[in-house]
C-alpha positions as a printed Julia matrix, in Angstrom:
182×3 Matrix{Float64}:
   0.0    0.0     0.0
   1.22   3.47   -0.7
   2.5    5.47    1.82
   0.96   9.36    2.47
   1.22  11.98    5.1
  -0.68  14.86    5.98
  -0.38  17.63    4.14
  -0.4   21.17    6.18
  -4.07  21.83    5.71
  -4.66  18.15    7.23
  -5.69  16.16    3.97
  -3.97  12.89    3.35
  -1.47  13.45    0.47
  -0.1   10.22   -1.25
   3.27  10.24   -1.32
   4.33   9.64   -4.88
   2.45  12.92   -5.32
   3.4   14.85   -2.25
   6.34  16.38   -3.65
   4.1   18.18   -6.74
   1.57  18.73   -4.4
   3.78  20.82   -1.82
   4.59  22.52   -5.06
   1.62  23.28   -6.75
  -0.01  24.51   -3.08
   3.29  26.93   -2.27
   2.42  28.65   -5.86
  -1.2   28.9    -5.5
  -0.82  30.13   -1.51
   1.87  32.68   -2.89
  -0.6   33.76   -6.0
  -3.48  34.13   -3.85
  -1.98  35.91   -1.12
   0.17  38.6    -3.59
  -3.28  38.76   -5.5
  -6.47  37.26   -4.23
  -7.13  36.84   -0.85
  -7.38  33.97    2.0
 -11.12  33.05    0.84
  -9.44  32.03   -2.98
  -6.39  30.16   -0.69
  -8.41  27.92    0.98
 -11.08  27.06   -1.87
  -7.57  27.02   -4.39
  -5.74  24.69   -1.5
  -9.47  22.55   -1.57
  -8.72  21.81   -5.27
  -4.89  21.26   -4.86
  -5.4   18.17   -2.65
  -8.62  16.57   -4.34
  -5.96  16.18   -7.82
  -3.44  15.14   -5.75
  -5.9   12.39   -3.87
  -7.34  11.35   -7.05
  -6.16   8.01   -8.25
  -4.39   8.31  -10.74
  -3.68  11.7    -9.67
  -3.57  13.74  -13.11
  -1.29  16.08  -11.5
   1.5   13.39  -12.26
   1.71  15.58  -15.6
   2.43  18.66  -16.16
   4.21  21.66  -14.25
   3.21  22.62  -11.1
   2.95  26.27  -12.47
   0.44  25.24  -15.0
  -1.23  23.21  -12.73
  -1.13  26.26  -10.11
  -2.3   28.53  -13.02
  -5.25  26.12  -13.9
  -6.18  25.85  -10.34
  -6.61  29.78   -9.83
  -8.52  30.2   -13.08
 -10.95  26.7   -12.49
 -11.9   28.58   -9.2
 -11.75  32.1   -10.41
 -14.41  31.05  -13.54
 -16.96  29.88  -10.97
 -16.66  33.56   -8.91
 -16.23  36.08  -11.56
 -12.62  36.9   -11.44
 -12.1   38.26  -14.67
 -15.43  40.41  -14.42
 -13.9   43.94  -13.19
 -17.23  44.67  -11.34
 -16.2   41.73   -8.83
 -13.5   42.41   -5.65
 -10.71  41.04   -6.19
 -10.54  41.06   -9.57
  -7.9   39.84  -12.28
  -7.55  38.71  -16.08
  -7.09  35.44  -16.7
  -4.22  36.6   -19.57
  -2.84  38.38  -15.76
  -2.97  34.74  -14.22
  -1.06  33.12  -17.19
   1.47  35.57  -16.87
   2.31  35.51  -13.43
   2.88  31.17  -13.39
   4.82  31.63  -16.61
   2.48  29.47  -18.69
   0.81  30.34  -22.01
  -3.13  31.04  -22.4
  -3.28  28.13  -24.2
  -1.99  26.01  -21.13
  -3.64  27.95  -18.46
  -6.95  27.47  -20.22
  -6.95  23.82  -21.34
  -5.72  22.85  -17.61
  -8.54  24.86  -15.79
 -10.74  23.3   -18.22
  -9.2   20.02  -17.5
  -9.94  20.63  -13.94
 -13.42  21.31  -14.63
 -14.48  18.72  -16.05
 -12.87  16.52  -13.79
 -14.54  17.61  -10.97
 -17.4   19.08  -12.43
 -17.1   22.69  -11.49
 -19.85  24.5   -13.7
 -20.18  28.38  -13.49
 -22.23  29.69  -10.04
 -21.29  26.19   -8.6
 -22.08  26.74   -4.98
 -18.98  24.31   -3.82
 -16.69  26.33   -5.25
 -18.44  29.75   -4.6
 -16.19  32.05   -2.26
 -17.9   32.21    1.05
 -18.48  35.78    1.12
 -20.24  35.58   -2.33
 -22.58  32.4    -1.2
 -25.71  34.69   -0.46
 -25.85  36.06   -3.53
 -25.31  33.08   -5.41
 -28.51  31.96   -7.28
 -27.79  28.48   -7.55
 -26.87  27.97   -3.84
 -30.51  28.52   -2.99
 -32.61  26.69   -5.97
 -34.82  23.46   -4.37
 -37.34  21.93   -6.21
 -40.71  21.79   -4.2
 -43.32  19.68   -5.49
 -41.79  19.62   -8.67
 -40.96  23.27   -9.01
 -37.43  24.59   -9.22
 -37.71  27.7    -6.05
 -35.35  30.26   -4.56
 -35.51  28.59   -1.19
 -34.88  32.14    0.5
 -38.45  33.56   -0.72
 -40.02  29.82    1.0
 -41.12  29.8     4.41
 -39.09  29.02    7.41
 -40.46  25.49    7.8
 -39.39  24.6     4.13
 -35.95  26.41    4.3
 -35.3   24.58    7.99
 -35.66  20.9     5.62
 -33.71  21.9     2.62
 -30.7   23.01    5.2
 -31.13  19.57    7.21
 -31.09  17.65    3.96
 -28.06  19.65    2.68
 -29.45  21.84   -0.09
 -29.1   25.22    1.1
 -25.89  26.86    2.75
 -27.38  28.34    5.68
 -30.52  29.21    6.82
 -31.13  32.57    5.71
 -32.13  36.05    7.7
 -35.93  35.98    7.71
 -35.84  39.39    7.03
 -33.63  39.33    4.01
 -35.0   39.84    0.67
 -32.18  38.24   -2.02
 -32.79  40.64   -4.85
 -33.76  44.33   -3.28
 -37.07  43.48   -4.61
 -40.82  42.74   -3.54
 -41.9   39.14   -3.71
């Protein structure tokens, strides 16, 4: 059986991969903190170990730069980082730049990523934390066949859809998610 440790964040890293890993993770931490901030570290770290878990890990291949740069961009297309409205914000052309990689690279490995774990855009497992409330998708349930913003639903319904895992959190009762009357 192969051996792994624990890598700093606690996750069980194999070690045939551990070295890439430690790698890959020291880029992305380095990236995020110059750039980003700790929310895009952690989620970025998040994706760093799943690829290095998986079995075969695909990070066997490949730089850990353009896996770093893939990483940053995978997570950055599901919370707007490109879009200039958004805080922090930063071209993807920026990203490529910094890891050294070209847009070609940076592109096909965050879209490698992607698919791999199925990140789609507004994904709410790889939605920044601060950004979950006003993330549309976190808060669709379907009740009685209907797809719902569980936020507008009464208490009773949003208290089930949190116990069974569907919604984040259970949201202020005096919130209203778009500014606007129901």
């Amino acid at each position: 059986m192969a051996k792994s440790h624990k890598s700093a964040r606690g996750q069980s890293i194999p070690d045939i991969i551990r070295e890439k890993h430690d790698a890959v993770l020291k880029l992305v931490d380095d990236f995020c903190q110059a750039h980003l901030n700790q929310e895009y570290a952690v989620l970025c770290g998040e994706v760093v170990g799943i690829l290095a878990r998986k079995r075969p890990s695909p990070m066997v291949n490949g730089t850990p730069a353009a896996w770093a740069c893939g990483i940053v961009r995978a997570v950055g297309y599901v919370n707007g980082l490109d879009d200039k409205s958004q805080q922090p914000h930063i071209k993807f052309a920026e990203i490529d730049k910094y890891f050294g990689v070209s847009t070609g690279t940076g592109q096909g490995r965050s879209k490698a990523i992607r698919e791999l774990l199925k990140i789609s855009p507004l994904d709410p497992d790889w939605t920044l934390p601060s950004r979950i409330h006003s993330n549309p998708m976190a808060w669709m349930i379907q009740v009685n066949g209907f797809i719902v913003d569980a936020r507008w639903m009464p208490r009773e319904v949003q208290e089930k859809a949190l116990e069974r895992g569907l919604i984040p959190y259970l949201p202020d009762a005096n919130a209203n998610p778009s500014g606007d009357e129901p």
